[in-house]
C-alpha positions as a printed Julia matrix, in Angstrom:
289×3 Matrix{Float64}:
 -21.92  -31.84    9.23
 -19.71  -28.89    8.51
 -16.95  -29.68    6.54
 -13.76  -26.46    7.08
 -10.89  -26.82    3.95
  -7.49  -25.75    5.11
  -5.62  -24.56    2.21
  -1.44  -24.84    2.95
  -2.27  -27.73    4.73
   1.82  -28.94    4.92
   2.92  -25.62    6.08
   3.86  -24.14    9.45
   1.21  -22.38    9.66
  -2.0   -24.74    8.04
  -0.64  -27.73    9.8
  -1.19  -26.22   13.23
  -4.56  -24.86   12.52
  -5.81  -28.87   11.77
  -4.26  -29.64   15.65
  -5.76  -26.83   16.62
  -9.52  -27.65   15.21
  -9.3   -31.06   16.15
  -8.66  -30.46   19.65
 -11.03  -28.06   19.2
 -13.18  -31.27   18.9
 -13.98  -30.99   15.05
 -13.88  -34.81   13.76
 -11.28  -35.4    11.03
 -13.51  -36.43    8.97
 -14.85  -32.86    8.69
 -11.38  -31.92    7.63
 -10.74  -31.26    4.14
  -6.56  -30.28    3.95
  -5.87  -28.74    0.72
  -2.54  -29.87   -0.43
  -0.35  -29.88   -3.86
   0.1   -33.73   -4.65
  -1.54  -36.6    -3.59
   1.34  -37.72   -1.78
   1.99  -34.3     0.6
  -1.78  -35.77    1.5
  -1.23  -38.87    3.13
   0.12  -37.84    6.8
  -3.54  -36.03    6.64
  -5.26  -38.66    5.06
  -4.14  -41.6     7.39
  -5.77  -39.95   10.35
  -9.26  -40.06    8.47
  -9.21  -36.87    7.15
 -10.98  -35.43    3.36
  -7.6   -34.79    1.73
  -8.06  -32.18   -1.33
  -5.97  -32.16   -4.52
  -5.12  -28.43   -5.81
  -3.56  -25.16   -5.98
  -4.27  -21.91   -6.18
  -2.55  -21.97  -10.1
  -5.17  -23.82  -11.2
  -8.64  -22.52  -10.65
 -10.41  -25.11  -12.19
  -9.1   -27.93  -10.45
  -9.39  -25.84   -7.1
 -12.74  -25.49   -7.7
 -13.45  -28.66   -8.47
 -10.99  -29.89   -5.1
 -12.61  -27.79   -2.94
 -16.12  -28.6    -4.07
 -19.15  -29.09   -1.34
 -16.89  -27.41    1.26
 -18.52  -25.34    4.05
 -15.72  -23.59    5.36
 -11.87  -22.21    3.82
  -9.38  -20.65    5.58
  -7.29  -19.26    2.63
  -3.7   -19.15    3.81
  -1.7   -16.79    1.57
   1.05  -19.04   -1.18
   4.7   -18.65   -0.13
   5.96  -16.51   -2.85
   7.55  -13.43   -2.06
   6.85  -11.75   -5.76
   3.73   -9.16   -5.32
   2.49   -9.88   -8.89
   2.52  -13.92   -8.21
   1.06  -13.48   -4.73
  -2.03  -10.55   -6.03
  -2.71  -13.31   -9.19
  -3.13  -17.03   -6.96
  -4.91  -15.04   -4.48
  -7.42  -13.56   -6.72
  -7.69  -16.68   -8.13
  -8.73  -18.57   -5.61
 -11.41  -15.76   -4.19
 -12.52  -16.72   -7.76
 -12.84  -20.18   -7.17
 -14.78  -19.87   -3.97
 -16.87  -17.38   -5.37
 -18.11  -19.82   -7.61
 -18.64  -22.65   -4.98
 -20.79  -20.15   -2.77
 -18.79  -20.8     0.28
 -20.59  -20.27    3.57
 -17.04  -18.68    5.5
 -14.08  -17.89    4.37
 -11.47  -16.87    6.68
  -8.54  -15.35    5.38
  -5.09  -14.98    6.51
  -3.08  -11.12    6.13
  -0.5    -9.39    7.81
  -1.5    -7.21   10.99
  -1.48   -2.87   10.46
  -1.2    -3.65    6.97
  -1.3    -0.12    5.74
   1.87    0.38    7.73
   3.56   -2.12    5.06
   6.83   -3.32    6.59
   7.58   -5.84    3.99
   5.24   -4.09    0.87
   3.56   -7.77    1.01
   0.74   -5.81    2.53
  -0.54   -4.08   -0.43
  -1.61   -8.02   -1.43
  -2.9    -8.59    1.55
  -5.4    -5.63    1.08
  -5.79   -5.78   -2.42
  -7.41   -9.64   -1.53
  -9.46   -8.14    1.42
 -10.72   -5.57   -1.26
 -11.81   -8.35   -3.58
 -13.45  -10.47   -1.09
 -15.7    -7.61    0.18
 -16.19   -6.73   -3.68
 -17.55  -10.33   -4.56
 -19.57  -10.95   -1.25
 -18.41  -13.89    0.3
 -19.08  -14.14    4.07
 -15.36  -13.27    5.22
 -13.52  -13.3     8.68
  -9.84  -11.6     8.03
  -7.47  -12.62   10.1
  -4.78  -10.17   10.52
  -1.41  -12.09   11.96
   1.37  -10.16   13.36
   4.4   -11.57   12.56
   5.26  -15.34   13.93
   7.21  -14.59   17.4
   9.19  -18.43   16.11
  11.24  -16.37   13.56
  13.46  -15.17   16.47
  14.6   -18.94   17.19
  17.25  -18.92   15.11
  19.01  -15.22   16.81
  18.47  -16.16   20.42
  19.86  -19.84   19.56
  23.36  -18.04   18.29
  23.12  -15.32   21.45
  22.5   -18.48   24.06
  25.64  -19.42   22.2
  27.93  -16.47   21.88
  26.3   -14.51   24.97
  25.65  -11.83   23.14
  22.24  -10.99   21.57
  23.24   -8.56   18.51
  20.72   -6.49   16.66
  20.12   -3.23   14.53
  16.4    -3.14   15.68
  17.33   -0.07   17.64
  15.54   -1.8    20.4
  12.38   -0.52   19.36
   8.97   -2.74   20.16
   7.51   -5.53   18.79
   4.32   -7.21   18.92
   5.09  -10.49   17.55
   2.94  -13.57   18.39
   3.72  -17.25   18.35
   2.53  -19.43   15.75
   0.42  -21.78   18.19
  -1.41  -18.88   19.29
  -2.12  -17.28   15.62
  -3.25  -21.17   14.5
  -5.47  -21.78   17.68
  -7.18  -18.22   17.38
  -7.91  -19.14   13.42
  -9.62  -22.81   14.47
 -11.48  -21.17   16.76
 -13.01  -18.71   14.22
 -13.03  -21.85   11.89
 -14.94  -24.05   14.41
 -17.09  -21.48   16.24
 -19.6   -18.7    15.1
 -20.48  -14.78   15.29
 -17.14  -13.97   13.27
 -18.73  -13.13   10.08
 -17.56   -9.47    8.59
 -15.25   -9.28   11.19
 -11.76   -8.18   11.34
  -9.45   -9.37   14.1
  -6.11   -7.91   14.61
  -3.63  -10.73   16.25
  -0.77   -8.97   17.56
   0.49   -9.34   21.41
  -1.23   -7.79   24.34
   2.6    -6.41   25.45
   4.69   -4.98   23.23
   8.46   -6.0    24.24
  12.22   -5.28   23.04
  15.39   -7.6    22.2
  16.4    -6.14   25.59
  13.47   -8.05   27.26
  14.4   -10.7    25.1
  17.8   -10.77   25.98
  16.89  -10.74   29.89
  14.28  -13.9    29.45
  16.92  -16.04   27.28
  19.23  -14.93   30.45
  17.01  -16.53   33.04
  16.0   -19.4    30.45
  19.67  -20.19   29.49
  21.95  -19.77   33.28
  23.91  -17.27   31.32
  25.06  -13.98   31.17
  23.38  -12.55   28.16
  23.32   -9.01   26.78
  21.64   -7.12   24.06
  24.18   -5.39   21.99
  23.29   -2.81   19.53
  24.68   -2.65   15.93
  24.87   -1.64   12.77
  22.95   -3.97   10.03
  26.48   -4.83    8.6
  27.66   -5.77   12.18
  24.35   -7.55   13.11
  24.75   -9.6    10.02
  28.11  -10.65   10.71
  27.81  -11.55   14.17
  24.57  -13.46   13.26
  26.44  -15.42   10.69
  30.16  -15.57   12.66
  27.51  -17.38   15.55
  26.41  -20.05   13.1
  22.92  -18.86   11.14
  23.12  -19.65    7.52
  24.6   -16.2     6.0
  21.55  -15.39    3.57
  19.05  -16.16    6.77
  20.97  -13.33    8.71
  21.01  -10.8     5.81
  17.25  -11.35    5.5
  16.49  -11.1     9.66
  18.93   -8.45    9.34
  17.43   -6.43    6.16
  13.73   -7.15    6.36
  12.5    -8.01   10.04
  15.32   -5.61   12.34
  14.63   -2.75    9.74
  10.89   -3.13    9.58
  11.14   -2.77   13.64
  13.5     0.02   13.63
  11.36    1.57   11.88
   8.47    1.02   14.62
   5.98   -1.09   12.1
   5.38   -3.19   14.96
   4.44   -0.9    17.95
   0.82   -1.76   18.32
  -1.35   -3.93   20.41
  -4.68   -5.76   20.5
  -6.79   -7.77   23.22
  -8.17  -10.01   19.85
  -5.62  -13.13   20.42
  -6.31  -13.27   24.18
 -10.32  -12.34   23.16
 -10.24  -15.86   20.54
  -7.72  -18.39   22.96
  -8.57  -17.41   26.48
  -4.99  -16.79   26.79
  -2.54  -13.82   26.68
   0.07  -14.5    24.32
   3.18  -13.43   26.51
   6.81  -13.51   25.76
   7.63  -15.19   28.88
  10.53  -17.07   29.98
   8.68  -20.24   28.85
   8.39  -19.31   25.75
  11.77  -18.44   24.96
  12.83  -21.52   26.14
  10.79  -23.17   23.34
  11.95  -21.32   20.64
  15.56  -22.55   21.49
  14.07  -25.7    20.39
């Protein structure tokens, strides 16, 4: 029996990876979800699972939460601060450095070294350390979740106008279901030790190709209008997204891919699911919601 921990075990992205392994046919009980409280546990713990008590600002009690576990994926925390991020992380390489864990797969950010939100330098500062300390590591290198366009193409199937200052240049972006069922599989399978897999799309594509697929998804007449970052944000915000949510799409993600961060591709997603992970009318449609 091979028990696999999955630490942010409530969050987007943790949550999907425990579908993901048990339809990869890993038994619950084999499931250790790592969560903060007792109580974020029992969704997990209801459906048989090994529910773990801990957080990465507490090594001690990780340590002893995560104790006789085979297998982590180490899902980075949610704070944005660098000096937060670089201290939990290195804390909990710590912590399974002292348990002698047999895999540990870790989450970063694809082309790191490109650093389109300076999260990156984390990111590679915990790769570093994990090398440095020896424990058998997979890195898992996730473009950016393809689901953080919902909320735009939700307010252009509305106004009929999809507004940017992404200069239509490329992206790579995957969705989330394909990043978590490429992680179980590393998680569940074997021969991924000291490897490093790169998860961005196959394609690159353009809010021009996006605004053509929400076109045929939607009935409508849908264009791709190109603006300003002022103008973007207020036609983001005049269309109904919560003001601060535009300013951030607006100021981190369209600037990152003016700036053509996000202009590479990789076979690795298609290499770990058995499926290409295309931006396809289909898939629009689902992240209208």
């Amino acid at each position: 029996m091979t028990t696999i921990a999955v630490t942010g075990a409530t969050g987007r992205l943790g949550g999907r990876i425990i579908e993901q392994l048990l339809d990869a046919g890993v038994a619950a009980a084999d499931i250790a979800p790592l969560v903060r409280t007792h109580d974020k546990g029992a969704p997990w713990r209801e459906r048989g699972m090994d529910v773990r008590v801990g957080s990465y600002d507490d090594p001690i009690a990780l340590t002893a939460a995560l104790a006789g576990v085979d297998k982590v994926v180490l899902v980075p925390p949610p704070s944005l601060d660098n000096a937060v991020r670089v201290h939990q992380q290195h804390q909990a390489v710590r912590a399974l450095h002292a348990l002698g864990v047999s895999h540990l797969v870790y989450v970063s950010l694809a082309d790191p070294e490109r650093r389109p939100f300076d999260l990156e330098d984390v990111d590679l500062a915990t790769e570093h350390i994990i090398r440095a300390v020896g424990l058998p590591f997979t890195f898992m290198r996730n473009s950016v979740y393809m689901d953080e366009l919902g909320p735009e193409l939700r307010v252009a199937a509305k106004t009929g106008a999809l507004v940017s200052a992404t200069g239509n240049r490329p992206l790579n972006w995957v969705c989330l279901d394909d990043l978590a069922t490429a992680t179980a599989t590393v998680l569940a399978g074997r021969g991924h030790q000291g490897l490093t897999y790169q998860l961005t799309n196959t394609e690159l594509f353009t809010y021009d190709d996006l605004a053509d697929l929400l076109a045929e998804a939607t009935g409508r007449t849908i264009n791709h209008r190109p603006a300003s970052p002022q103008q973007a944000v207020q036609a983001l915000a005049e269309g109904g997204m919560d003001a601060h949510h535009a300013e951030m799409m607006v100021g981190s993600f369209h600037a990152a891919i003016a700036k053509d961060t996000f202009d590479t591709t990789s076979a690795d997603v298609r290499k770990l699911t058995g499926r290409a992970p295309a931006v396809s009318v289909e898939r629009v449609r689902r992240l209208l919601g």
